[in-house]
N, C-alpha and C positions, 0 to 999 in steps of 0.2 A: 826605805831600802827594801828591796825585793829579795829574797834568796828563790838561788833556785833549785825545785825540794829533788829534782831528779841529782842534781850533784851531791845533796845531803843522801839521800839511800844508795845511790850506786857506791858512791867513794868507797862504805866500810866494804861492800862485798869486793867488790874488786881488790884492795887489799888483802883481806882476808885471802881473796882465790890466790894473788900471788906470793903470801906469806905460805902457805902449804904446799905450794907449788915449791918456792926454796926450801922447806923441809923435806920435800919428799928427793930434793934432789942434792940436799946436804946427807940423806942415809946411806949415798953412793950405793944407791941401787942401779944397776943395769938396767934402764927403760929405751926404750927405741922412740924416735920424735914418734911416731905415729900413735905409740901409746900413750906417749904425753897430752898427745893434740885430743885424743879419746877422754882422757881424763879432764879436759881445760873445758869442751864441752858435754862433760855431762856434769860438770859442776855448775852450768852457764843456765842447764836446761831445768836444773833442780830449786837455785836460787832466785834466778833472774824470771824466766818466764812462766 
């Protein structure tokens, strides 16, 4: 049985990215999608590559 190890490390970040993402968007802070999408990658470019 093969796993494959790319689904074993993405899985927790990406979680992780969208667990913070629904915190930050349960503090009903005021963000604009644009700020959102700012913040989606620069968490992408910090963890991932």
């Amino acid at each position: 049985m093969v796993m494959n190890h790319e689904i074993i490390i993405f899985t927790p970040i990406f979680t992780l990215l969208i667990g913070f993402i629904a915190l930050r968007i349960s503090k009903k802070r005021k963000r604009s999608a644009k700020s959102i999408y700012k913040l989606i990658d620069d968490l992408e470019k910090k963890y991932i590559y």
